[in-house]
C-alpha positions in Angstrom: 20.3 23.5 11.7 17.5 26.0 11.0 13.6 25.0 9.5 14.4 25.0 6.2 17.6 22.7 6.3 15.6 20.6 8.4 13.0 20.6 5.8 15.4 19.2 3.2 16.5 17.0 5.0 13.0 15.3 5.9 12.4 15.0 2.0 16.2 13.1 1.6 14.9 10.7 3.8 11.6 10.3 2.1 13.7 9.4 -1.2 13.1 12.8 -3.4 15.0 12.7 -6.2 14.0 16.2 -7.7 12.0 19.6 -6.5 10.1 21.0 -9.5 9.5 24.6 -8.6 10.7 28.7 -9.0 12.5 30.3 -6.3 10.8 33.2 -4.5 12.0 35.7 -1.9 9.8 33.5 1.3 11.7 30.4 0.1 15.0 31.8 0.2 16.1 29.5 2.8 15.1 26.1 1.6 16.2 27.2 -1.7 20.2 27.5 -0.2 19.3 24.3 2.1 19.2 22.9 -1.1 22.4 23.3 -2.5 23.7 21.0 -0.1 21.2 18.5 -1.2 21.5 15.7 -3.3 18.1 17.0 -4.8 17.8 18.1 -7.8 15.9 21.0 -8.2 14.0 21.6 -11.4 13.7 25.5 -12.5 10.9 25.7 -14.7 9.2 28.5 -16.1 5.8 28.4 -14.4 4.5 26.9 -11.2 1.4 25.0 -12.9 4.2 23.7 -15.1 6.3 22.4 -11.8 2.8 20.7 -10.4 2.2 19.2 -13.2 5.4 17.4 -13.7 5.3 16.5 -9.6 2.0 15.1 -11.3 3.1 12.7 -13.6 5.9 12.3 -11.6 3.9 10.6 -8.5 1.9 8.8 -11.2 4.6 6.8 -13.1 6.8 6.0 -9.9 3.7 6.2 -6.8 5.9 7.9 -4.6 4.6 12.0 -4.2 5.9 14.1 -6.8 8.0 17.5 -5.0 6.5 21.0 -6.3 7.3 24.1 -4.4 6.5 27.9 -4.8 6.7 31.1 -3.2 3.8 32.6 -1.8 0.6 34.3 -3.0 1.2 34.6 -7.3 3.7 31.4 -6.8 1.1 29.5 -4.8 -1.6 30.3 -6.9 -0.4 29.1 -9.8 0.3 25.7 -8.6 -3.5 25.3 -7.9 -4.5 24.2 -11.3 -1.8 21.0 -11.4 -2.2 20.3 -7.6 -6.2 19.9 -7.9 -5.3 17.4 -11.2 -3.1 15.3 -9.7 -5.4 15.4 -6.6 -8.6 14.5 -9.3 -6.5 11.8 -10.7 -5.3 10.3 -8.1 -1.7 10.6 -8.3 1.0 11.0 -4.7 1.9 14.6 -4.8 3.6 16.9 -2.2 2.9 20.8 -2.8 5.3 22.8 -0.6 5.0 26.7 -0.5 6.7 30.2 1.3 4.1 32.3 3.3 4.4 35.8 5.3 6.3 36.1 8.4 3.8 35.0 11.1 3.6 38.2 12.6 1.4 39.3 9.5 -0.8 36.4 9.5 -3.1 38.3 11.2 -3.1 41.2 8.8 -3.7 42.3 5.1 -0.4 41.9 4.2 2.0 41.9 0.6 1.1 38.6 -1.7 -1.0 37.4 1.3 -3.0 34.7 1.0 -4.8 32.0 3.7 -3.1 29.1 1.6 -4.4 27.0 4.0 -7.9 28.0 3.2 -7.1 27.9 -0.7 -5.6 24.5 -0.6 -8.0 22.7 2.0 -10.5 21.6 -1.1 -7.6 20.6 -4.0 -5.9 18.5 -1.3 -6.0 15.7 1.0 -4.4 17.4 3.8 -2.8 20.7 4.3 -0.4 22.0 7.1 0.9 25.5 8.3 4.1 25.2 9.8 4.2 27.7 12.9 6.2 25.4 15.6 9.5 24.2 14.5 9.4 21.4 16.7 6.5 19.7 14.9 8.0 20.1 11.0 9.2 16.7 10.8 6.0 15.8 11.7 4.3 17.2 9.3 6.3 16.4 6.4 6.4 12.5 7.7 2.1 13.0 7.3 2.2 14.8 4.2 4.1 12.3 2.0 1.9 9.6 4.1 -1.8 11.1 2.9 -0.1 11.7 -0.6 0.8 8.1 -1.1 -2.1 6.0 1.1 -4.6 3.7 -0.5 -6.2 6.6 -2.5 -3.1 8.7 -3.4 -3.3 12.5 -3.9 -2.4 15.9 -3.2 -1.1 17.1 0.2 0.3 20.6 1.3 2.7 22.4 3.4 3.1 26.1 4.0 6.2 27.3 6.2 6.0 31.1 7.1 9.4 33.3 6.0 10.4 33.6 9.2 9.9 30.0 10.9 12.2 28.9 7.9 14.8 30.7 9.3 14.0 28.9 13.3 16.7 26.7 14.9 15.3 23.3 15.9 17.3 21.7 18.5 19.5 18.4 18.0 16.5 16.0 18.8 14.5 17.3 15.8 15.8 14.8 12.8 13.6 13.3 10.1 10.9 10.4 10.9 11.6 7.4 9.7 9.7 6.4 6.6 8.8 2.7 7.6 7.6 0.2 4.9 3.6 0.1 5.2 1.5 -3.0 3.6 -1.2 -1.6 1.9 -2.5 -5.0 0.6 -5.3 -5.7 2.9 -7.0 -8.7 2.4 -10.6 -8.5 1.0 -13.5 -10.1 3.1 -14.5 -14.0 2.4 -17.7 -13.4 2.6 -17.4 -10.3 -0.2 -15.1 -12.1 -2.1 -17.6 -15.5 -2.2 -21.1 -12.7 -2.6 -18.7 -11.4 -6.0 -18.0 -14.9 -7.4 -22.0 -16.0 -6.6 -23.0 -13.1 -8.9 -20.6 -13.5 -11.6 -21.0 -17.0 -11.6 -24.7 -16.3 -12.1 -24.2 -13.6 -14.8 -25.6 -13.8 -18.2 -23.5 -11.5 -20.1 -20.7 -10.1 -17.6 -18.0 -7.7 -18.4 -15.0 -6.2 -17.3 -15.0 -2.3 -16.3 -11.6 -1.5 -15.2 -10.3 2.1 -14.2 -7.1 3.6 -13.1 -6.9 2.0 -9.5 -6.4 -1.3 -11.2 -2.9 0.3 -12.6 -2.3 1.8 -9.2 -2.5 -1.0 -7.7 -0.1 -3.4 -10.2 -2.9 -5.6 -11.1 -2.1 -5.5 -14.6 -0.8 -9.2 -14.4 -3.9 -10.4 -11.9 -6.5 -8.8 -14.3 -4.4 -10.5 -17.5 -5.0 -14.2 -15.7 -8.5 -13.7 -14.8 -9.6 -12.5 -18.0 -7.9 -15.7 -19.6 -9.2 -17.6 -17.3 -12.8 -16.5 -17.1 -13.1 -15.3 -20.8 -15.3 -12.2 -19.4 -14.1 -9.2 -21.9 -12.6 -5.8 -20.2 -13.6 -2.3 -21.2 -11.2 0.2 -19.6 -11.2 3.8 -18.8 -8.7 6.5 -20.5 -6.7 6.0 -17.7 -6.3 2.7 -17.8 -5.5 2.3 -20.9 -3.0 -0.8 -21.0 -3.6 -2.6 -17.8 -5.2 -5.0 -20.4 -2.6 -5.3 -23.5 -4.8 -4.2 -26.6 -4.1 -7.6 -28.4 -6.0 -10.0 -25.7 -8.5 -11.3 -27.6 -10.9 -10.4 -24.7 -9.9 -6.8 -25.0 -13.1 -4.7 -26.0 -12.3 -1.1 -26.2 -11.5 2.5 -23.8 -15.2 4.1 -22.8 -14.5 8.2 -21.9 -15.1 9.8 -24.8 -18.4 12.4 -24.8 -20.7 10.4 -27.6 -22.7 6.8 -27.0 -20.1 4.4 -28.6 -19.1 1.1 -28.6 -18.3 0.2 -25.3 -21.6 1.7 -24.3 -23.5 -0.4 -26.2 -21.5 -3.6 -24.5 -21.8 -2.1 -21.0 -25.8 -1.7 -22.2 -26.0 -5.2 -22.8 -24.2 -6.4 -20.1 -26.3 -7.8 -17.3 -23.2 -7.5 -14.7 -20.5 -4.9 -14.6 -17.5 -5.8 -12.8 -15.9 -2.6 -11.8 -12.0 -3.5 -10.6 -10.4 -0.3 -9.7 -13.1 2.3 -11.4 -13.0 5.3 -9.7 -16.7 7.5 -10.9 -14.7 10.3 -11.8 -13.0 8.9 -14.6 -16.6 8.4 -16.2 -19.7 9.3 -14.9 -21.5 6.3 -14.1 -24.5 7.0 -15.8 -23.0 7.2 -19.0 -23.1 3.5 -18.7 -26.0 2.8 -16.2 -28.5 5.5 -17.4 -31.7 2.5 -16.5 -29.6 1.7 -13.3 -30.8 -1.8 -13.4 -27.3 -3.5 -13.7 -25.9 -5.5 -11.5 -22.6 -3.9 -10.2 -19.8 -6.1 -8.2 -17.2 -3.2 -6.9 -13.5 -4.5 -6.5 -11.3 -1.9 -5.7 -8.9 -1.0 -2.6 -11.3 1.1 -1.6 -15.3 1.5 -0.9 -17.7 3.3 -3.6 -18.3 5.9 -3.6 -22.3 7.0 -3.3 -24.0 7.3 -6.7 -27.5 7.0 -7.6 -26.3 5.2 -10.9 -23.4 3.4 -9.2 -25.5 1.2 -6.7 -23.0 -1.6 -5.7 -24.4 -5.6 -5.4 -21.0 -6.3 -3.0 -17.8 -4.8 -2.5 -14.9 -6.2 -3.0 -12.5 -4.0 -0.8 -8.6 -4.8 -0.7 -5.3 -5.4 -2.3 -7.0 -5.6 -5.7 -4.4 -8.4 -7.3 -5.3 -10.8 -4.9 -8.6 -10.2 -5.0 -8.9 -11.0 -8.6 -6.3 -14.1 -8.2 -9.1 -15.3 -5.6 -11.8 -15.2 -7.6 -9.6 -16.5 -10.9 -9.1 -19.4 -8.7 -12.9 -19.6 -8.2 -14.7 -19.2 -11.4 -11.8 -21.4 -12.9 -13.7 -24.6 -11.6 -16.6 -23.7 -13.3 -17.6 -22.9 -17.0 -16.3 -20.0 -18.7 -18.5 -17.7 -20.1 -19.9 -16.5 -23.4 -18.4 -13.6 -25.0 -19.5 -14.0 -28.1 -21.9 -10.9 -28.0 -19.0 -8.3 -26.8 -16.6 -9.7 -29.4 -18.7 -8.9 -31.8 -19.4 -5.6 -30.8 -15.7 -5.6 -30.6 -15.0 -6.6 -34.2 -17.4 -3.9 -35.8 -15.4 -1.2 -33.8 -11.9 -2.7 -35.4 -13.9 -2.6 -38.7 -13.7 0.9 -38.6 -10.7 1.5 -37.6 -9.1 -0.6 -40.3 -10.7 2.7 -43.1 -8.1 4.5 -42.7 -4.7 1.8 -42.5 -4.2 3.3 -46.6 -5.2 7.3 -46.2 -3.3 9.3 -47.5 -5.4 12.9 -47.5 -3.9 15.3 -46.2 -4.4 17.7 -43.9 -4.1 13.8 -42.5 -6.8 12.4 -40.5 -6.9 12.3 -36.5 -7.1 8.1 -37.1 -3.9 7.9 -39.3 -2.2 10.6 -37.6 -2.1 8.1 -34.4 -2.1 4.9 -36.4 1.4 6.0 -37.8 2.6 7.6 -34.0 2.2 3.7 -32.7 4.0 2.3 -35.8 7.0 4.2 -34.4 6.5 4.0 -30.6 7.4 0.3 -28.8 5.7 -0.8 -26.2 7.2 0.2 -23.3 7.1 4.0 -25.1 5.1 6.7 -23.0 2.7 8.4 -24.6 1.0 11.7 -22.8 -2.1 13.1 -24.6 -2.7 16.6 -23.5 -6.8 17.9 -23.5 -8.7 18.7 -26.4 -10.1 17.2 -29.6 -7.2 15.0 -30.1 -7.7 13.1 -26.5 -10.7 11.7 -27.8 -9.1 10.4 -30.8 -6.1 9.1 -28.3 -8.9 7.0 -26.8 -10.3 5.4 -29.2 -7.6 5.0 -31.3 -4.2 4.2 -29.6 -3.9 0.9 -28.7 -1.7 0.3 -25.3 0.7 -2.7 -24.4 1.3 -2.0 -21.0 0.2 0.5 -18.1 1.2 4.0 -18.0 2.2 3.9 -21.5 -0.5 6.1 -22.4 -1.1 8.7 -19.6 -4.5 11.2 -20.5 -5.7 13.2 -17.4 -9.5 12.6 -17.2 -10.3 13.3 -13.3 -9.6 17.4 -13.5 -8.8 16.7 -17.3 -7.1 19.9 -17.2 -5.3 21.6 -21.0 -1.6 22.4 -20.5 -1.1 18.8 -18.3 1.0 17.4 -21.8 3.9 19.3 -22.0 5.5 19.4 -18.6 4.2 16.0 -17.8 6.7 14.1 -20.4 9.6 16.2 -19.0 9.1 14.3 -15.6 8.4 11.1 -17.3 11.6 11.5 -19.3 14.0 12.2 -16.0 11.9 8.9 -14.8 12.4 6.9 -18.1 15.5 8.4 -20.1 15.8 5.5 -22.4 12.4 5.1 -23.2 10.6 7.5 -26.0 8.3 10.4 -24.5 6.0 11.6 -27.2 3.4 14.6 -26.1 0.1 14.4 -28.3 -1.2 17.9 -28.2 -3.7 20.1 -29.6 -2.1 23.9 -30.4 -4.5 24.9 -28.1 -3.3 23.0 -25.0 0.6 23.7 -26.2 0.5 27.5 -25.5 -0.8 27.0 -22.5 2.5 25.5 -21.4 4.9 26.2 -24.2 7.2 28.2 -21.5 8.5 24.6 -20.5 9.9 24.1 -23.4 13.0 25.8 -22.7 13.3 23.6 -19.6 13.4 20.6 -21.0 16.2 22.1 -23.4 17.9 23.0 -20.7 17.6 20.0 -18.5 18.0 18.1 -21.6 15.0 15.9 -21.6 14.7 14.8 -25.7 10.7 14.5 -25.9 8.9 14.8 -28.9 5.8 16.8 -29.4 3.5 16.3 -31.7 0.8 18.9 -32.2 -2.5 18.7 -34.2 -2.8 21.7 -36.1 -5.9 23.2 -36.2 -6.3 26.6 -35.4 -8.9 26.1 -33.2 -10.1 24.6 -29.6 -11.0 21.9 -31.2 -13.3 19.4 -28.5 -15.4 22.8 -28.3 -15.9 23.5 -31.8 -16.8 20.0 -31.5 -19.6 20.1 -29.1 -21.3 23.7 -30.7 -21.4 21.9 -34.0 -23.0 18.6 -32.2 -25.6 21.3 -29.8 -26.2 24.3 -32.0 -24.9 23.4 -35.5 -22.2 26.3 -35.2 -19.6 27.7 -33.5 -18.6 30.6 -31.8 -15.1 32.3 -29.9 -13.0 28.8 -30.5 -10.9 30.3 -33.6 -7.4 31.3 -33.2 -4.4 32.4 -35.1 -0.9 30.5 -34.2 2.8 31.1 -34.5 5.1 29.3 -37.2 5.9 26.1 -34.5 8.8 25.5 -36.5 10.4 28.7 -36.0 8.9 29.1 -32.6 10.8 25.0 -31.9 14.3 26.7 -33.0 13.7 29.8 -30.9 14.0 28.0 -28.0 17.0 26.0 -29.3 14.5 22.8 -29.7 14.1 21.2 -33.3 10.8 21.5 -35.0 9.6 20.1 -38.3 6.4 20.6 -40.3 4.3 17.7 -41.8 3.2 18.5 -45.5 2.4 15.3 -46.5 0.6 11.9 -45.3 3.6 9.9 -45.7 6.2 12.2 -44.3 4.9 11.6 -40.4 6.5 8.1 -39.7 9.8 9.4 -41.2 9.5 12.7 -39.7 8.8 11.1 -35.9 11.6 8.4 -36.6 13.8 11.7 -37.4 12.9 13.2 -33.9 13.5 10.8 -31.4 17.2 10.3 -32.7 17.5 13.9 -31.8 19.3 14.6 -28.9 17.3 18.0 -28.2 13.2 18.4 -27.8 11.6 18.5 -30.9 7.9 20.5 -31.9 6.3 18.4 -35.2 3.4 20.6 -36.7 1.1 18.2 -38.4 -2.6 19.8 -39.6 -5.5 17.7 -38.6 -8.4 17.2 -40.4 -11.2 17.5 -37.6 -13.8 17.2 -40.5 -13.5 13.6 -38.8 -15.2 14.4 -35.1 -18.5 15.6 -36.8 -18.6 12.3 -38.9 -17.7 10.5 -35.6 -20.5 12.0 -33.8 -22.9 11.2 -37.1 -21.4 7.4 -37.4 -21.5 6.7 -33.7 -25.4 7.9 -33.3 -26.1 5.7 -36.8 -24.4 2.8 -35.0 -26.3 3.3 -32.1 -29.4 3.8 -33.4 -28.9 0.3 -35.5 -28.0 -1.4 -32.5 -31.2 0.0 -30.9 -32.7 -1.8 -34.1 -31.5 -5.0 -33.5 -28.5 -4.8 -36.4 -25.3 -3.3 -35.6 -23.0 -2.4 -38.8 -19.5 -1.7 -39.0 -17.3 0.2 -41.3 -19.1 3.7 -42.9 
């Protein structure tokens, strides 16, 4: 048995179920390894395509994602979906070829230091020039990737190591079941419940380490428990089902809206799994004067805005089932104030239940996408214009049914990521909500998911433009600039890669039109024009509600 077949082996016994990757001449060997593998290896059609669907891959299942490339161009191009799932926080394993190590000395063909390159997108990166120690450092790399703080890890193997013998004593380490649910410390756990306890007007800010960490159904008992409301981040969206009556609203979205003015009210932020790259603390803490209880599976990070009261670090459920058990004794608390708050933001959103203009508004456009998905559905919002509007507007059941990228937040993550979550969840509807913007920068992978026959549905809003751009020039300068593009006929471009596409032409034809597409049993592209006349009235209605909460009266519907 040489490197490579050891190699495979290694990732049998750490459970992969598929590679996502292109083969390259330095791969050679693992790719023949392989075919005596009950791994499925995913051709795609680009290697940022493969990373991202190891992305969303880790992210739905928390076991590391598989993406593998040649070397130099190949390696390269996985960068931009390593460093997002890395951002985001989702188990990845990135495996590439290298030069034979008797040029790794020299300026040599596609040579690159990938070590180097992939030192700052990853947790941990490995070269390896021993054949003896590969098990090793797979065992580690799928370890780092799926710790407490999931992420990116790496493994380069020169051209000619892959080709090594290793002797019979070399096999795959054994991948033992680790706890990760350490305990929280009393005395945090009693500091957390003497400041809530004391709390005026507390509330909920829960982030993606919440879902990471299951406490979906731990967070849903201490909020009816404790009747302390719960603003999530965009990617958490769920971990709170949108019809709890104590659930406020997603924050993430680049104006002052109305989970800003809640979080500016609140006396006592309760961050449960809030991770500061998902949104900048001082979007919310600008005065740094509130009062900040941390509970999370792991420590803070260090942030002049994000000054911690206590930390509540361990296995987050129990945690929250501790101090449930806690604050249940006493009084619950007012939420009057949030819900109110709450109530003028559903206000708005209930303008546009009847609109029927057409090119059809961002709001509806979404409205009628949830009349057709159920609640175990996956949605996957690509970046751009439109992930704001996912945001704020697409109300979520249950985790990872709504899946936005907002650590890297990189374009092109939409596509490719609902192929993996539709070899994950084959029963289960996959729509993609993209801009046409985001779409080309992945529309290669269309023709995988043809071939692999993965039926997602892709719904694109049409305008011609980078939209969340155009956005911000109008909102800074009053005009744009270099945003304006020109696009192909997606109908046509759908049936050219054997996919099904369909073109929106009026309001009422969307339901119809999706409930069409996900009986299809091949991918399907809807073109449905947007009206982003709607962002520049968002940004003008969200400073007039801000300014009138500043004034003491907060109004609702414009």
């Amino acid at each position: 048995m040489n490197v490579a077949q050891l190699l495979v082996k290694c990732l049998e016994k750490e459970g992969v179920k598929y590679i996502f990757g292109i083969p390259g001449e330095e791969v050679l060997d693992i790719m023949d390894a392989l075919q005596e593998s009950p791994i499925q290896f995913i051709t795609v059609r680009h290697e940022q395509g493969a990373a991202f669907m190891a992305d969303v891959y880790g992210r739905l299942t928390g076991q590391a994602g598989v993406c593998l490339s040649t070397l130099g161009p190949g390696a390269t191009n996985l960068v931009t979906g390593v460093t997002d799932a890395n951002s985001d926080g989702a188990p990845l394993v990135a495996i590439t070829g290298q030069v034979s190590t008797d040029k790794l000395h020299l300026t040599a063909h596609q040579y690159l230091d990938l070590n180097r390159m992939f030192a700052p997108i990853t947790k941990r990166t490995k070269e390896v020039l021993n054949p003896e120690t590969e098990e090793e450092i797979v065992r580690l790399a799928f370890k780092y990737a799926e710790n407490e703080m999931p992420g990116a890890t790496h493994i380069t193997i020169p051209v000619d190591v892959a080709k090594k013998e290793v002797s019979d004593d070399d096999v795959p380490l054994s991948r033992v079941p680790v706890s990760l649910r350490e305990s929280a410390d009393r005395t945090t756990i009693l500091e957390a419940y003497d400041l809530i306890k004391k709390a005026k007007r507390p509330i909920l800010l829960v982030g993606n380490g919440a879902i990471r960490a299951s406490a979906s159904a731990a967070l849903t008992r201490f909020v009816q428990t404790v009747h302390i409301p719960v603003i999530n981040t965009m990617m958490a969206k769920g971990v709170l089902s949108c019809d709890d009556p104590y659930y406020c609203c997603t924050v993430g979205i680049p104006l002052k809206d109305y989970g800003n003015i809640i979080l500016e009210q609140a006396d006592t932020v309760i961050a449960v799994g809030y991770d500061i790259v998902e949104y900048d603390p001082r979007n919310w803490n600008v005065k740094r004067n509130t009062t900040i209880v941390h509970i999370a599976s792991m420590p803070a990070d260090i942030n002049k805005y994000y000054q911690t009261a206590t930390q509540v670090v361990g296995y987050i459920p129990e945690s929250l089932d501790e101090l449930t058990y806690l604050l249940g004794r006493g009084d619950v608390k007012d939420s009057i104030w949030a819900l109110k708050i709450k109530d003028a933001a559903t206000e708005d959103e209930a303008c546009y239940k009847e609109d029927t203009s057409f090119p059809m508004k961002p709001q509806k456009i979404l409205m009628d996408a949830r009349k057709v998905m159920g609640e175990e559905d996956i949605l996957i919002s690509d970046v751009g214009a439109h992930k704001m509007w996912v945001a704020r507007e697409y109300p979520c059941f249950r985790p990872n049914t709504c899946l936005i990228s907002n650590g890297f937040a990189s374009m092109g993550f939409a596509l490719p990521g609902a192929i993996a979550a539709k070899l994950i969840y084959p029963k289960r509807k996959v729509l993609v909500v993209t801009g046409d913007g985001g779409l080309l920068m992945n529309i290669q992978e269309l023709e995988t998911a043809v071939r692999i026959h993965t039926p997602i549905v892709v719904l694109i809003f049409h305008d011609s433009s980078y939209g969340l751009i155009k956005w911000k020039q109008m909102d800074h300068f009053g005009r744009s600039c270099y945003v304006d593009f020109t696009n192909p006929d997606f109908v046509l471009l759908a049936e050219s890669f054997h996919a099904k596409g369909y073109r929106v032409t009026k309001s009422e034809d969307l339901v119809p039109i999706l409930q069409d597409a996900f009986t299809q049993d091949v991918p399907c592209l809807i073109d449905c024009p947007v009206d982003y006349a709607e962002n520049l009235k968002l940004s003008a209605h969200l400073k007039d509600v801000y300014e009138t909460y500043h004034a003491g009266e907060l109004k609702g519907c414009k």
